[in-house]
C-alpha positions as CSV (number, residue, x, y, z in Angstrom):
1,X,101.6,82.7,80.1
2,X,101.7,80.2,77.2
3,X,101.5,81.7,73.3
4,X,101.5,85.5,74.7
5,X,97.9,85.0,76.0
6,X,97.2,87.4,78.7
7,X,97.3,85.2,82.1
8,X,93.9,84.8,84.1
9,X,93.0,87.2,86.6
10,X,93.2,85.8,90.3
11,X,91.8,88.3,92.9
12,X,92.2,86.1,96.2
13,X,94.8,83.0,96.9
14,X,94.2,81.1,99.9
15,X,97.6,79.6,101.2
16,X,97.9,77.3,104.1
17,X,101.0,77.9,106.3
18,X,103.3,74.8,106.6
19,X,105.0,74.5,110.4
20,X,108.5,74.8,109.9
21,X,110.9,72.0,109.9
22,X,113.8,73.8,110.6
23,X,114.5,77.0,112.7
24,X,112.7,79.1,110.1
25,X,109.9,79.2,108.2
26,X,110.7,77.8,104.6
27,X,110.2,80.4,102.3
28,X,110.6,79.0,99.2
29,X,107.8,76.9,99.3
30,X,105.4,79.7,100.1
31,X,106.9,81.5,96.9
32,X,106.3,77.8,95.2
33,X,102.9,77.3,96.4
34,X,102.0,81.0,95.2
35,X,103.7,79.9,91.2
36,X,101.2,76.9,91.5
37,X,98.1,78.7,92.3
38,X,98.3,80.9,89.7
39,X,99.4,78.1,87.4
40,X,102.6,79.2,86.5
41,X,105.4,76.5,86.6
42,X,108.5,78.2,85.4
43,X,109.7,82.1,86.7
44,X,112.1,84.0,84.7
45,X,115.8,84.0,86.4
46,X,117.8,86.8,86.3
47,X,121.4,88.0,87.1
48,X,122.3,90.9,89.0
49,X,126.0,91.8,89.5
50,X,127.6,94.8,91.3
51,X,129.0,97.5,89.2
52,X,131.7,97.9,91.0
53,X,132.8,94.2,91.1
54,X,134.1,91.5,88.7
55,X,131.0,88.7,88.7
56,X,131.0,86.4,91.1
57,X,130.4,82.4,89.9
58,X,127.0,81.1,91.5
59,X,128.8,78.2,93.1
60,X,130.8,81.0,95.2
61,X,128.1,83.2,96.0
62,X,127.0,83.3,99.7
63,X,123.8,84.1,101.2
64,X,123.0,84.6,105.4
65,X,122.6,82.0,107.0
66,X,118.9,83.2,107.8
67,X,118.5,83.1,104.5
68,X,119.7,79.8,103.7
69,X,117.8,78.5,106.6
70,X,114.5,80.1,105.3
71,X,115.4,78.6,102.0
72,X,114.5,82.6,100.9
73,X,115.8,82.7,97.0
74,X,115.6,86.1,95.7
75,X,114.9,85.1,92.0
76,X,112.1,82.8,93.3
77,X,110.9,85.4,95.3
78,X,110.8,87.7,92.7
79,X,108.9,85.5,89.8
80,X,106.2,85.0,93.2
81,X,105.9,88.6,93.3
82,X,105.8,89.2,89.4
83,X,103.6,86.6,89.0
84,X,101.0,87.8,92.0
85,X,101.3,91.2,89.8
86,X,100.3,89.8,86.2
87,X,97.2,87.7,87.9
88,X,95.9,91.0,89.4
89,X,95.7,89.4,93.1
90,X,94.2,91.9,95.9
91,X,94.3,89.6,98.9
92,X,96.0,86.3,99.9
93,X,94.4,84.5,102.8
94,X,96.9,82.6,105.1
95,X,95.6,80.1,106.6
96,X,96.8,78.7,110.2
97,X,99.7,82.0,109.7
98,X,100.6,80.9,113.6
99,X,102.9,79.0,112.1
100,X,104.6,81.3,110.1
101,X,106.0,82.5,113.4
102,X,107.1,79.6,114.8
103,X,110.9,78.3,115.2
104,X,112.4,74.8,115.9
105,X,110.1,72.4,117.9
106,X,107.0,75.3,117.5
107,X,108.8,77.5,119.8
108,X,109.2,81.6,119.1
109,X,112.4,82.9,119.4
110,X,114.8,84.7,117.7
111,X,113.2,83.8,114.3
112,X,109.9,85.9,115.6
113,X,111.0,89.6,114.9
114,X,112.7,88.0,111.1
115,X,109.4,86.7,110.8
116,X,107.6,89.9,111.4
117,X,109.9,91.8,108.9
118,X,109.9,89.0,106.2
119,X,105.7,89.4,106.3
120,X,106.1,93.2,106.4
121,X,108.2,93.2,103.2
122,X,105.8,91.6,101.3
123,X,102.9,93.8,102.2
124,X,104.8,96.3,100.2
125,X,103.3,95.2,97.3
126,X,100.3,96.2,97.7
127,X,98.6,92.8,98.3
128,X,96.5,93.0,101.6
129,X,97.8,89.7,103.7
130,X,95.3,88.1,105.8
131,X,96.6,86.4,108.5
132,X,94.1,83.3,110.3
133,X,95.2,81.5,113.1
134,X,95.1,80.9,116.8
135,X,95.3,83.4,119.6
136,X,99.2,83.3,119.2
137,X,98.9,85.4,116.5
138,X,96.3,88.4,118.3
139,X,99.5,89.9,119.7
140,X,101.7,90.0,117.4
141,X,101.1,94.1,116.2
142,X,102.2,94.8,119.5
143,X,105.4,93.4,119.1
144,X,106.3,95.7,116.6
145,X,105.4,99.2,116.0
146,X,105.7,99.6,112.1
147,X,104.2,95.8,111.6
148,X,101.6,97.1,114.5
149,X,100.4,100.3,112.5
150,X,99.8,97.9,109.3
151,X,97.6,95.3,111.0
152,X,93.9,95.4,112.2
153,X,93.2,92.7,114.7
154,X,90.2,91.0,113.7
155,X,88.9,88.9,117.1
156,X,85.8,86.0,116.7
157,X,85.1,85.4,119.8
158,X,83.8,81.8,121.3
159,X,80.5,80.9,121.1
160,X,79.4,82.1,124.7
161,X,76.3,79.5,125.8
162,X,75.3,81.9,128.0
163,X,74.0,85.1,125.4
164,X,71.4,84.0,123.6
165,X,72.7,85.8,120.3
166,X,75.5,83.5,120.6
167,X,73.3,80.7,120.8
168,X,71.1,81.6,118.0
169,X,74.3,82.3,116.0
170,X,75.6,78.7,116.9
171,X,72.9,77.3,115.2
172,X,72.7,78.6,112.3
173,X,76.5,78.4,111.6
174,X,75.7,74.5,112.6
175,X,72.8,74.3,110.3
176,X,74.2,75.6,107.5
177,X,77.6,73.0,107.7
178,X,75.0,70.3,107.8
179,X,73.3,71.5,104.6
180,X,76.9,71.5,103.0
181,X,77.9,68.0,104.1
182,X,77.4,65.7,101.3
183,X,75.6,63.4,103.1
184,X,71.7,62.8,103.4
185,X,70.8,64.3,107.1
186,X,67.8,66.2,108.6
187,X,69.8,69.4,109.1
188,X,67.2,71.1,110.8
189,X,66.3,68.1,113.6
190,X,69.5,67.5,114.1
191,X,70.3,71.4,115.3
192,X,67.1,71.4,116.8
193,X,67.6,68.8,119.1
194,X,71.2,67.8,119.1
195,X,72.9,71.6,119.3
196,X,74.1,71.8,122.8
197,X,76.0,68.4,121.8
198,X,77.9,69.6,118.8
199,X,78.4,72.8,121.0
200,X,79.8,71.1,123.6
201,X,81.7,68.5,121.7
């Protein structure tokens, strides 16, 4: 935070997951993207070295080759994670998260159970992670028993046409997207007599 000032307190980010170029998930720019939103452009960068072993030169270090492919850098990793801490956030939202699980050409491989432990890791930190997505994702605690005991399936249903509390529901989710959309519109003849069309359509 510039001139010591204390930085400003950020209970919820809302991050939208990127479909992965490559045959994993790119990392770095989720750690990026959470430096952005809480308006922080630099992270501090430190060094650590083995005890035990003469310091290696940056150039020569080598990292996994899931790691490379992921484009995971600890230090950036690490300012994310510092930086999620000084804001204060509770809860990041991540928006389409399916493809957070996806590998090359939106298949799910090997890069699946890396996936589930990359996400698992940073739930450590005491941020609840909400994950919103498509049905792909309503499984995925069952793939894995300790990423399984930390989830809690949340399932909204379809809009069945024939309950009438889904109906009424319908509509009133409809009507209140009309009275947001900033254009001039009889919201309440439109729903009234158009519904079953934007139901349908």
């Amino acid at each position: 935070s510039p001139y010591g000032m204390a930085p400003t307190p950020i209970s919820v980010l809302r991050i939208e997951a990127e479909p992965p170029d490559k045959s994993a998930v790119n990392r770095g720019y989720f750690y990026r993207t959470v430096l952005q939103l809480l308006g922080e452009q630099t992270y501090p960068q430190q060094m650590h070295v083995d005890i035990h072993a003469e310091a290696v030169p940056a150039k020569r270090r080598r990292m996994s080759r899931a790691a490379t492919e992921s484009n995971d850098v600890p230090e950036l990793r690490e300012g994310a994670q510092a930086a999620l801490y000084r804001h204060g956030v509770r809860v990041i939202f991540l928006d389409e998260a399916h493809h957070l699980l996806m590998g090359p050409n939106g298949t799910q491989g090997s890069t699946l159970q890396e996936q589930l432990e990359w996400l698992k890791s940073l739930a450590k930190t005491g941020i609840l992670y909400v994950l919103v997505g498509t049905y792909d994702l309503f499984n995925v605690g069952k793939l894995n028993g300790q990423v399984g005991r930390r989830c809690l399936p949340v399932h909204f249903s379809r809009y069945q046409l024939e309950r009438e509390a889904d109906c009424l529901a319908f509509q009133t989710a409809l009507l209140e997207l009309l009275r947001r959309v900033p254009l001039e519109c009889a919201a309440e003849r439109w729903v009234t007599d158009h519904w079953l069309y934007f139901y349908e359509c």
